[in-house]
N, C-alpha and C positions, 0 to 999 in steps of 0.2 A: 620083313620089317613089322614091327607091332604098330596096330593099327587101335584108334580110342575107338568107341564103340559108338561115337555119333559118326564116324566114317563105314562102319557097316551096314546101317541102315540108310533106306533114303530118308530125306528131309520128310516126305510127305508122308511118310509110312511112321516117320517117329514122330510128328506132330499128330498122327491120324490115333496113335497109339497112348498118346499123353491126354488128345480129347475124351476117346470113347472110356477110359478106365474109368469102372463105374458111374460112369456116365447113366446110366439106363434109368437110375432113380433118381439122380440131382431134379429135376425139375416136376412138381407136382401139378397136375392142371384143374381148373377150376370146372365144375358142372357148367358154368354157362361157354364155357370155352372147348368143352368136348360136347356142344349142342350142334350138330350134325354139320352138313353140307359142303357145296365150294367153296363158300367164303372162309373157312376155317383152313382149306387145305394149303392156299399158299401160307398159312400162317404156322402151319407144322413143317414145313418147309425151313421157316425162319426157326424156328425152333431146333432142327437139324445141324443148321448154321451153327447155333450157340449152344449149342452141347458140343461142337465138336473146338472148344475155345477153354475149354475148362483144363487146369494144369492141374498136376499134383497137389501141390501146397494149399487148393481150395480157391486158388483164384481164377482168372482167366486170360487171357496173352491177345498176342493180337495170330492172326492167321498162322503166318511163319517163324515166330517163336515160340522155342518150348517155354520160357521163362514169363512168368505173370507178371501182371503191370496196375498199379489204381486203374487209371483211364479206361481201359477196357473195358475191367471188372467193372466200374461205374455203371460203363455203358451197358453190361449185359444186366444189372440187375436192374436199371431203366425200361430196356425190354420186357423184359419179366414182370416189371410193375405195370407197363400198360397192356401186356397182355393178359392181364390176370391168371399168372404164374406163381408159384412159390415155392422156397426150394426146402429140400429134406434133410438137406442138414447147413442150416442156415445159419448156424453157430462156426462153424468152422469158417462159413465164408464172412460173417462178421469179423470173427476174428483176424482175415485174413485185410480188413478192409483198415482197422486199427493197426496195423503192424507194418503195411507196407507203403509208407508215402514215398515218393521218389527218392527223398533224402535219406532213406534207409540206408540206399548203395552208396552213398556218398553227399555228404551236407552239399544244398544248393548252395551257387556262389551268391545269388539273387532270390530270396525269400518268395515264393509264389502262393498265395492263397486260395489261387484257384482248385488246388490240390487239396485244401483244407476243406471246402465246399464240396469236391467230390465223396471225400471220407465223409462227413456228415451228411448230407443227402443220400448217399448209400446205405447209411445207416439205420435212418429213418426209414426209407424206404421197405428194408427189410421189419421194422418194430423195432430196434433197438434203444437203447438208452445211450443217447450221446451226450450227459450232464458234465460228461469225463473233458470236454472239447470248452465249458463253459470258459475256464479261469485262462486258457490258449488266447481267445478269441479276445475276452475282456483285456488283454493286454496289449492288444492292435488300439494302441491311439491316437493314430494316423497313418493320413496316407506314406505307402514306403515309396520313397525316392529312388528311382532307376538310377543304376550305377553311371555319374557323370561320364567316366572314359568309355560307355557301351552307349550312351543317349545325353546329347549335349545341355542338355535342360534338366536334366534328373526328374523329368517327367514321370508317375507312375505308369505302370500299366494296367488303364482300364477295366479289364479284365478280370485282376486280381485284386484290387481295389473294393470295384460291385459286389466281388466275393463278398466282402468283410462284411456287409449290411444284409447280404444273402443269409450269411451263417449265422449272424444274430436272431434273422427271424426263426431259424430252422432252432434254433436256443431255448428262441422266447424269450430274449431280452429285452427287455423294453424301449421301445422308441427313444427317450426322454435318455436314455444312458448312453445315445450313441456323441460320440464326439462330435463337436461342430465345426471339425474340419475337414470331415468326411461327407456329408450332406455341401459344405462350397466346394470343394473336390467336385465334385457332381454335377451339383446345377450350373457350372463354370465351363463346361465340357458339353451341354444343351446348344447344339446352334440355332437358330429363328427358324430354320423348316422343322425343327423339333428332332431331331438325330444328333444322335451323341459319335464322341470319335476320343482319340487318347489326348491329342493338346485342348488346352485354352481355347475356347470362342473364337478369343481376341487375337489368336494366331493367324487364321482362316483354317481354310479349309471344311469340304462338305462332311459328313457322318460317314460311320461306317457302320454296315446292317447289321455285325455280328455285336459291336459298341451298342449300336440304338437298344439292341436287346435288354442286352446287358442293361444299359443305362433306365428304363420303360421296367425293367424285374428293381431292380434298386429302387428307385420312385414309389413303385408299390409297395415294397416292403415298410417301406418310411411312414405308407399312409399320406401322401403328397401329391396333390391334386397336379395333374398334366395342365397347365394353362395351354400347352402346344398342341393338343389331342388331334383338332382335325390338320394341322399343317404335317403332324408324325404319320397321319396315316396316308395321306398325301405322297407323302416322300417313299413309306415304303411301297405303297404298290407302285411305284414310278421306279424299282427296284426288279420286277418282272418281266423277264425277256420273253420272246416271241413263245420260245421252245414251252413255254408253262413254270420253267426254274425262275429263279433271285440272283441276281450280283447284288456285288457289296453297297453300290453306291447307283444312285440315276445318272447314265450315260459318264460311267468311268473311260477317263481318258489311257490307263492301264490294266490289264489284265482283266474285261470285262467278260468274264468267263461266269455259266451259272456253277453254282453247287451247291449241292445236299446242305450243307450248316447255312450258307445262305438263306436257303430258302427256309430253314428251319426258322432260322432267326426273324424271317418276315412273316413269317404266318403266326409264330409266338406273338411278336409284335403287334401284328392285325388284333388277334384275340385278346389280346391284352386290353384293348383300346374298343373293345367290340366292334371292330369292322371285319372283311373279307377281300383276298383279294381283288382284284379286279377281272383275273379268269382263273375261277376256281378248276374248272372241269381240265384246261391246257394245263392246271397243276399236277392235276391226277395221273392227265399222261405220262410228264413226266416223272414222276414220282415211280409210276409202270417202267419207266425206262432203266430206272438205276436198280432193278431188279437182277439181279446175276442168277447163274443156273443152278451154283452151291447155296442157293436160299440165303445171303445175306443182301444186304444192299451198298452201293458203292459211292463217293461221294461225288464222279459226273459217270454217265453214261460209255462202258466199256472199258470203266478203270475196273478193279482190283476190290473186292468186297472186305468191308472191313468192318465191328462190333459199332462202332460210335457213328458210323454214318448210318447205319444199322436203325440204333437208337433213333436220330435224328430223320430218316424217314417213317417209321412209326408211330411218334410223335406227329409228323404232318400228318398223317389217314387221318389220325386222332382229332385234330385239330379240325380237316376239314370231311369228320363223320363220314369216313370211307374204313376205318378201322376193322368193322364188320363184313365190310362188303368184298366180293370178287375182285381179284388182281391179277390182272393180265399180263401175260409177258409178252415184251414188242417180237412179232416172227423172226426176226435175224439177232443170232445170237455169238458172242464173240469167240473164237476157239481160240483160246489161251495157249496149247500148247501149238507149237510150231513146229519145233524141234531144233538141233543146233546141225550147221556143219559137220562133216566126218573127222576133217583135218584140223579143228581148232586145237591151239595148245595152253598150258597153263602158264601165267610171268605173275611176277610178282612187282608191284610197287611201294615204292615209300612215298610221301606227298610231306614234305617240309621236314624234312631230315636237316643234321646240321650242314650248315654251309662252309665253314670255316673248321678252324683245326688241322688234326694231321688226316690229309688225303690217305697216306699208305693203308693209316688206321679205317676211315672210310671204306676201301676198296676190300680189305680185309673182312669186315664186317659180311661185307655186302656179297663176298664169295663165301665164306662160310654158313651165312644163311640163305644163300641162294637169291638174292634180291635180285632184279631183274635191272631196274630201272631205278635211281638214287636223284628223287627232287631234293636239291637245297636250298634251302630257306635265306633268302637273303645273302647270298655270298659274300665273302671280300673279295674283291676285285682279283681275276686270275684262279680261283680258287677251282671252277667247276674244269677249268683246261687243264689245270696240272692233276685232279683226280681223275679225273678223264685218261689224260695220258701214261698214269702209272696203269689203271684200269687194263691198258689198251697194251702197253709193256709187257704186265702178266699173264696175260692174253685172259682175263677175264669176261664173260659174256655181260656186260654192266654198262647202261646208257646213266652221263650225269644228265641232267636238264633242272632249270632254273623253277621253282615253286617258290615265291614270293607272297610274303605275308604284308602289303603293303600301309601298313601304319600312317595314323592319320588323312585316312579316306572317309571323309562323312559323306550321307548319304540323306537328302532330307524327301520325307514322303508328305506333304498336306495334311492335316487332320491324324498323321499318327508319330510324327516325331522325326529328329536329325541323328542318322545312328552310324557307328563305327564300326570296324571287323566287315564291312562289305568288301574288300576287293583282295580277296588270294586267287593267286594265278598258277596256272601249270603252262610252259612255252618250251619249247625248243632250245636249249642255249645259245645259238646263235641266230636265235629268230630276233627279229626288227620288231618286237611287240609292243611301243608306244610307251611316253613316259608315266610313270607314275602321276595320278589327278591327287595323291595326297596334299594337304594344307590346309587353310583357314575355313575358306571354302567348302561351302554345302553345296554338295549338287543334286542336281535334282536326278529321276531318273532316264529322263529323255537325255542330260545331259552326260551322267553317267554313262547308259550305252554309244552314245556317240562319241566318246573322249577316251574312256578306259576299252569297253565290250568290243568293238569294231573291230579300232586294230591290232588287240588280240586276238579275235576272230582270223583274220585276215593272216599272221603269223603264226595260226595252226597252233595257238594257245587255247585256253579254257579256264572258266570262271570255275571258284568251288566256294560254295557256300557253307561258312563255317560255324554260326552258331547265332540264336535273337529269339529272346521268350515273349515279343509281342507276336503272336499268334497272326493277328488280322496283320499286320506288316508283312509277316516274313510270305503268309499265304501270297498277297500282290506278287511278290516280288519272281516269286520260283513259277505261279500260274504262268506270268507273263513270257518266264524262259522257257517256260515249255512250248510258249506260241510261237515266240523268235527268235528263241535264241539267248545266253544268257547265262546263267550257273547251268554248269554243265555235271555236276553233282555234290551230291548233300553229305558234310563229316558227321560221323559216327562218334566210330572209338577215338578218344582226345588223351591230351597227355595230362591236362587239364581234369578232361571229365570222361569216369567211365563208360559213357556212353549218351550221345545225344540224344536218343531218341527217348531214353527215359524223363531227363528232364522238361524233354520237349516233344511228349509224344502226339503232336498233328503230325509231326513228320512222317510216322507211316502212313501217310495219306497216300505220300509218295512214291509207295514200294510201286516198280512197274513202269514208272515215269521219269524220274529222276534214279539215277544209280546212286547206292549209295559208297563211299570210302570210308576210309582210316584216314587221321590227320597226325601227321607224328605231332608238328607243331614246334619244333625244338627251340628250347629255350636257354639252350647249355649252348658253352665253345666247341667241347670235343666229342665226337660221335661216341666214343670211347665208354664214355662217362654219361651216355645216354641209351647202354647196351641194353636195360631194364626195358624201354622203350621201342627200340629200335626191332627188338626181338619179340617184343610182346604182343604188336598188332601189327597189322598189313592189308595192302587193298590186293586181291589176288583179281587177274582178268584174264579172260578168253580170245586170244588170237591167231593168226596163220601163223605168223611171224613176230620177232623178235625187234619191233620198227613202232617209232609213233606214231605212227598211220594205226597199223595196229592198235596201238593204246585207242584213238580217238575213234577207230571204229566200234570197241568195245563200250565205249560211255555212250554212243549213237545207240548200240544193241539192248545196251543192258547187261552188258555180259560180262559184271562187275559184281564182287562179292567183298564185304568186309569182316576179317575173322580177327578175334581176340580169343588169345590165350595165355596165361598170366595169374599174377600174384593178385592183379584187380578182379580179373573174373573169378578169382578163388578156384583157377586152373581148371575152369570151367571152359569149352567153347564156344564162344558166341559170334555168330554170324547174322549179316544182313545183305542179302542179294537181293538182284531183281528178279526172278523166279527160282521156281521149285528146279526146274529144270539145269538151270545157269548152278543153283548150290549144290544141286544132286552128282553134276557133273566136275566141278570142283574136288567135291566130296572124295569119288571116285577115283582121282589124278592125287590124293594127299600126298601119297610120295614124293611128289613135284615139287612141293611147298611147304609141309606140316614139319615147324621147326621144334615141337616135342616127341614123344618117343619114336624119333626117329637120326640112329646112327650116320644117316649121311647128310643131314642138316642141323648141325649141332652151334650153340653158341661159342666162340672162341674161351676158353679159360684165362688166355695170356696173349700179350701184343706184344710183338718184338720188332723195332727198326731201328737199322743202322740209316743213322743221321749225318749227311754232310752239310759242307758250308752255303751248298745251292738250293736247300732245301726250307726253304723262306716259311713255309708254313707251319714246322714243325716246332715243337716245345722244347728245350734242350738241344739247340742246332748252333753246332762248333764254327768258331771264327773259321778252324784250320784240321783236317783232321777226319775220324768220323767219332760218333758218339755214339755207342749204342743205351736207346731207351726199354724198358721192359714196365710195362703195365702189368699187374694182376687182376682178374676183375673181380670187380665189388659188384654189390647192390649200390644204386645211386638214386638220389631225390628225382622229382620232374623237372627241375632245372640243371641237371646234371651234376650235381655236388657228388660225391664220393658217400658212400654211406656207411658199408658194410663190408668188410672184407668177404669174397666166396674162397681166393685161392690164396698162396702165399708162395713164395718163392723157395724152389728147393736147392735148385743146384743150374749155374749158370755154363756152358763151355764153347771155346771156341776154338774153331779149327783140331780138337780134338780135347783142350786143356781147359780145365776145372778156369775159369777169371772171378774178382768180385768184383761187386756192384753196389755201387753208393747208393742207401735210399735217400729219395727224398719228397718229403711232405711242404705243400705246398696250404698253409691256412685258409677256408676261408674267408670274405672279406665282404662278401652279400653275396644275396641271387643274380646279378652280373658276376658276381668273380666266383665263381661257387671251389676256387682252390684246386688240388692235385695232388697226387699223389704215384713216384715212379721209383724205379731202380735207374743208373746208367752210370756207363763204364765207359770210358773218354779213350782213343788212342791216336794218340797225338800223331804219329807218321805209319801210318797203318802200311804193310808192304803189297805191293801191288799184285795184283791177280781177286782169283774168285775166295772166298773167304764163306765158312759155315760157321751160324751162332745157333745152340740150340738152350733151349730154357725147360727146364723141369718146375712144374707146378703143382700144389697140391690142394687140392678142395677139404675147409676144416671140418666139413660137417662131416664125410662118408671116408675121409682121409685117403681117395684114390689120386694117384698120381696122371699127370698128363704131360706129354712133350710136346713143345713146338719147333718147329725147324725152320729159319729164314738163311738165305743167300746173298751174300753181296758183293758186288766186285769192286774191286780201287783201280781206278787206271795208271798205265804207267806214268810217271812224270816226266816233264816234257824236258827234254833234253839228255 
């Protein structure tokens, strides 16, 4: 079987291979930085780290991808600027810095500006002339309103917001030009301990440390005097847990966990304001702590080292004039590799496939490309039993179970907003997993887990966290599942979006902790008409067995990987697992799962079922009679519309004899009815016994021919 060439190498030997390429001379070091001693040597350590981050195209990725990203690259030429670094060919990576904002791979749905401040502050950083960014920037004349159906208030996002007055400074735009609904935006968002957060004041709720930042760099750029100065610095060091780290908030009622941006953000804050923590030195330890043995830094203690936590503890030395000085590593250090089981095997999942439609067409799918496990997305009632039971007829190795997208679930956090898209679920199909908390109603998050979390929990369900660009939100909310429970993992590849992680890259914070998936998401009737989809990405996992035990022991391991490959990746493969280990071994089983060049997992060209009058799900299902349907496949939108013819119909037979077959095109009518398009041939008293329909198909582009073969019996009538 032909194998692609990122299944020949391991993961870690082709990202090891993608760092060091010329690597040797990207980063030039300063005389005062090749000034002798130990205090330099952990710091070329760090330096090891981020040369081996550099990709082809001049940019930089995060650990486990080959492919470059801004945020990274941000993050590494940050580094570089505090360590007084410079790089040799600094043109290629500017240019890599003007070329690649998120939206290159695909327009964001929600405008973020925080990406616009990364491109310019990298820019600068490096000496560049960002005058190209002025007429961008000057057209933000207000704040942008969060999409009401994702945040019930069209609240902005802080975050990106601060950006706008950030990137003016970095301009040199003048004070006096900035809009004045941008500075009440602002001051409106100050609570009385002096911490800012994403709502209104007049909402409640207390600040959040990464906001306060944020809010405390805005402030100054404006040239606007803190009337709150001592009650902010107050608050932030009341932000300092025992360990020497920062949470978000004094004595958070959720996920009060330290980490790296945390505490970046409170010690920027301190400095800003000319104060110092309250224990500088229990900073330092910890700071020692988040040290890893691959010379980067992680953002808590025996996570997963990554560029931007990186950044943001370098920043702190800097902050608290340890930058120069020796950096200790704590004696116990975490050994990453484990290893896996002997007997694990490879299954494949889908997570919100279609629910509804024709079953036969489902199971078909689903045996052709080897899918393991078929979550649908909202069923119609009966729908997962009758695919189930053709499944189980054709003796297909194929579990249905219920993946519910439960619309109209808010979710209200304190100080950061009322938000939607919180509750997709994965359960058993005949698990008792509790009703849907959809409606008017905001809940909170204590209410949340005791209403929706629990008894899912309890019904050997699971939470998946499918997509939120307020940063400081989504952090609470996944910290907190990692302590009790909760989203049990993070979507990726979307039908939506080609990849979450780009639009929303904190999420590899994650790698390690939260597994990540595929989200089909489907938004079409018929799986059919969702083949583009269906076929184009998948969550592949690791287990003994073929049992959802198995699945949920995999999400417990990590030993969950999500792979695209497709017309979005530009038939690239992109993966994201929880380790080197878990993708190298994937890797190595491709024949198991990899549904391009490979002859035994191929997509269907043609769908052929004979239709009776019991058959309630299907599209062209005869009062009396059977009715055969014949699909050809097309290319189809992400709502499953029809799009593009691939095959066309050559030659229909049955039972040995040439039959025709009616086309018929169905218009159509919006993104709910996205139309159809079949052949089908009616026989009104079909004679009883087993009965062969075979379809000849041809593809326009390469004009090779393909047969299908389906069976079907009529029973005798009675009497």
């Amino acid at each position: 079987m032909p194998r692609s060439s990122c299944n020949r190498i391991s993961r870690r030997r082709l990202l090891k291979n993608a760092g060091t390429a010329g690597m040797g001379a990207a980063f030039a070091l300063s005389d005062s930085f090749l000034r002798g001693g130990l205090e330099s040597q952990w710091r070329s350590s760090v330096i090891a780290y981020l040369s081996g981050l550099v990709r082809s195209d001049g940019g930089y990725g995060w650990g486990d991808q080959p492919r470059s990203h801004l945020t990274p690259t941000f993050a590494v030429i940050g580094c570089h600027h505090l360590m007084g670094l410079s790089f040799k060919d600094s043109q290629k990576l500017a240019q890599f810095v003007r070329t690649h904002h998120p939206s290159s791979l695909k327009k964001l749905e929600q405008e973020q500006r925080i990406f616009d401040f990364q491109q310019i502050q990298s820019l600068v950083w490096l000496g560049e002339d960002v005058s190209s960014f002025r007429k961008q920037v000057l057209g933000w004349k207000a704040p942008l309103a969060y999409m009401r159906r994702y945040e019930r208030h069209g609240y902005p996002v802080f975050q990106s917001e601060s950006s706008v007055i950030l990137c003016r400074k970095l301009l040199s735009i003048p004070v006096e030009d900035l809009p004045t609904s941008f500075f009440g935006y602002l001051v409106k968002r100050q609570r009385q301990n002096g911490s800012f957060n994403n709502t209104l004041t007049s909402d409640g709720g207390d600040g959040h440390v990464m906001n306060t930042w944020w809010g405390l760099r805005a402030l100054d750029a404006l040239g606007h005097r803190n009337a709150l100065a001592e009650e902010t610095v107050a608050w932030l060091r009341s932000c300092q847990l025992v360990d020497g780290g920062f949470t978000y908030q004094p004595n958070p009622k959720i996920a009060a966990v330290d980490d790296i941006a945390y505490t970046w953000a409170a010690l920027r804050g301190l400095e800003q304001l000319g104060a110092a923590p309250s224990d500088p030195e229990a900073c330092k330890r910890y700071l020692s702590s988040l040290w890893n043995t691959d010379g980067g830094f992680c953002d808590r203690a025996g996570w997963e080292s990554n560029p931007v936590a990186t950044y943001y503890a370098l920043d702190c030395l800097r902050v608290l004039e340890y930058l120069d000085q020796p950096l200790i590593r704590p004696a116990t250090s975490l050994n990453r590799t484990r290893g896996l089981p002997s007997n694990l095997k490879v299954f494949s999942i889908q997570i919100q496939n279609p629910g509804s439609g024709s079953p036969y067409e489902a199971v078909d799918l689903a045996q052709a490309l080897k899918i393991h496990f078929w979550g649908a997305k909202n069923a119609q009632p009966g729908w997962i039993d009758r695919a189930q039971e053709v499944a189980d007829q054709r003796e297909v190795p194929l579990t249905f179970f219920t993946a519910n997208e439960e619309y109209g679930t808010w979710l209200k956090v304190p100080g950061l907003g009322t938000y939607s898209h919180v509750s997709d679920i994965v359960a058993p199909s005949a698990s008792e997993y509790g009703p849907s908390v959809a409606g008017q109603t905001a809940h909170s998050w204590s209410e949340f887990r005791e209403n929706r979390i629990e008894p899912l929990l309890k019904a050997g369900g699971r939470l998946v966290w499918q997509f939120g660009e307020n940063e400081e939100l989504v952090r609470i909310l996944l910290d907190d599942s990692i302590q009790r429970g909760g989203y049990a993992a993070i979507s990726t590849f979307h039908f939506g979006n080609p990849d979450f992680t780009n639009s929303e890259p904190f999420l590899n914070r994650y790698r390690g902790q939260i597994p990540f998936v595929a989200l089909q998401d489907a938004h079409g009737h018929e799986s059919w008409w969702l083949s583009d989809m269906i076929a184009g990405f998948r969550t592949i996992f690791l287990a003994r067995e073929r049992t959802w035990k198995g699945w949920l022991q995999a999400l417990e391991n990590k030993w969950v990987v999500a792979v695209r490959h497709d017309a979005v990746s530009g038939f690239e493969t992109w993966m994201h697992g929880g380790s080197d280990e878990v993708v190298d071994f994937v890797n190595d089983h491709s024949k198991d799962w990899q549904w391009w060049d490979n002859p035994e997992i191929q997509r269907p060209m043609v769908s052929i079922v004979a239709i009776s009058a019991d058959d309630e799900f299907e599209v062209s299902r005869p009062e009396a009679g059977v009715t055969l349907r014949i699909r050809c496949a097309w290319e189809n939108t992400a709502h499953g519309r029809p799009k593009k013819p691939i095959t066309e119909l050559v030659r229909l037979q049955l039972d040995g004899d040439e039959i025709h077959a009616e086309l018929v095109e169905v218009e159509p009518r919006s993104w709910r009815d996205p139309g159809d398009n079949y052949y089908q041939h009616h026989i009104p008293e079909p004679a009883p016994g087993l009965h062969r329909l075979v379809a000849t198909v041809r593809r326009l582009d390469d004009r090779r021919l393909f047969e299908r073969t389906t069976e079907f019996r009529v029973p005798k009538r009675a009497g």
